[in-house]
C-alpha positions in Angstrom: 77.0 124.2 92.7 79.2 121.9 94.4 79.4 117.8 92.1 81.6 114.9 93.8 82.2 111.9 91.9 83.4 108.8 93.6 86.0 106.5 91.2 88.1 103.2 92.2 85.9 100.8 93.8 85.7 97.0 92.5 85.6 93.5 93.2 88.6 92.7 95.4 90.1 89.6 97.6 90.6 89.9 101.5 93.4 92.0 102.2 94.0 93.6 98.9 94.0 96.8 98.4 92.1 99.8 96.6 92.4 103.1 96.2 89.4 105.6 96.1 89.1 108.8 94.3 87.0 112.0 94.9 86.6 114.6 92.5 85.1 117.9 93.0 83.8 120.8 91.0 83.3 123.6 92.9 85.0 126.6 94.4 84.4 125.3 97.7 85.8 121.7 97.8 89.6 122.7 98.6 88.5 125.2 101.2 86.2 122.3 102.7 86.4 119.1 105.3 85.3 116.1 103.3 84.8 113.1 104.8 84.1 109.1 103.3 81.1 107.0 104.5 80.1 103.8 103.4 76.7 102.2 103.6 75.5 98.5 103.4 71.5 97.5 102.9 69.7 97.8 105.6 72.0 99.4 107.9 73.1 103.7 108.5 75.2 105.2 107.3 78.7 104.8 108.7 81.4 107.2 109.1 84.9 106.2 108.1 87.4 109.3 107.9 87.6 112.6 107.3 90.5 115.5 106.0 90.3 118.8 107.1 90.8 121.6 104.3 94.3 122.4 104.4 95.1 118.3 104.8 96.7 118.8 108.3 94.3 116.9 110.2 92.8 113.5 109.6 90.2 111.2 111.6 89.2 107.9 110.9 86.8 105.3 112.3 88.3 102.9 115.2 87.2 100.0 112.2 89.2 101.5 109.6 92.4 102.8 111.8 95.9 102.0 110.5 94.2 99.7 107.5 93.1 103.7 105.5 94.4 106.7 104.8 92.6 109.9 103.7 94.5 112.4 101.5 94.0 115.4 99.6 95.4 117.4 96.7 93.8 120.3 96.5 95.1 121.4 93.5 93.5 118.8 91.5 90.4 119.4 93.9 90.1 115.2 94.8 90.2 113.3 97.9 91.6 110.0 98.0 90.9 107.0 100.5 93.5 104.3 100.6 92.1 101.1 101.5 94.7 98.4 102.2 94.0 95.2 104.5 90.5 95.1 103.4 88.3 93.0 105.0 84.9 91.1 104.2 83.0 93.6 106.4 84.5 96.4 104.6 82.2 95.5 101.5 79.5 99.1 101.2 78.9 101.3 99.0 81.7 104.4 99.9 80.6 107.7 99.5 82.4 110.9 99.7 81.0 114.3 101.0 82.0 118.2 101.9 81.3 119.3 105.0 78.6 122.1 105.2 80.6 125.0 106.7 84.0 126.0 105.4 87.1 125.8 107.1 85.1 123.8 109.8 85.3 120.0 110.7 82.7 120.2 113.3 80.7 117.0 114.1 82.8 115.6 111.0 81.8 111.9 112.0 77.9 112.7 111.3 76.3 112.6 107.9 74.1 115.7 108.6 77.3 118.1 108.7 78.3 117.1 105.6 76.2 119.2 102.5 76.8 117.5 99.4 77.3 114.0 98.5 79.1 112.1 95.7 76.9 109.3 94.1 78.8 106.3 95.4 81.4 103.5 94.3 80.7 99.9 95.3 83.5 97.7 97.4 83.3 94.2 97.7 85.7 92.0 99.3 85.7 88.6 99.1 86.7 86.3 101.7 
């Protein structure tokens, strides 16, 4: 059974910065594409980026481009998100999530491809 824990959001002022954590138990996690969503009331679930298994490949939402960076370290089986330039709009709940097939980053922008699901860690940004 696969258990992702989200660590590192807060209370922070527009364009500050935060760093988001992922751990993982699990077999599976470094062998998987895991991906960060965020969510505010009200509204879907939103996509923001996702890192393939080995780290080589990364995708991101237009929103988010050049202001996050997704990373990995398998090793230590957690996925980081890098939030810098945050933004007022960027305040959601962030989850992370591992893709349901291994070694695959099909569809990785859709919450249905993704089979387990970390609890979530509240941003806020301020203006």
């Amino acid at each position: 059974q696969v258990q992702l824990v989200e660590s590192g959001g807060g209370l922070v002022q527009a364009g500050g910065s935060l760093r988001l954590s992922c751990a993982a138990s699990g077999r599976t996690f470094s062998s998987s594409t895991v991906g960060w969503f965020r969510q505010t009331p009200g509204k879907e679930r939103e996509f923001i980026a996702a890192i393939t298994s080995s780290g080589t490949r990364t995708y991101y939402a237009d929103s988010v481009k050049g202001r996050f960076a997704i990373s990995r370290d398998n090793p230590k089986n957690t996925v980081y998100l890098q939030m810098s330039s945050l933004k007022p709009e960027d305040t959601a709940v962030y989850y992370c999530a591992q893709h349901r097939v291994l070694y695959s980053a099909g569809a990785y922008d859709l919450p249905q491809e993704y089979q387990y699901w970390g609890q979530g860690t509240q941003v806020t940004v301020s203006s």
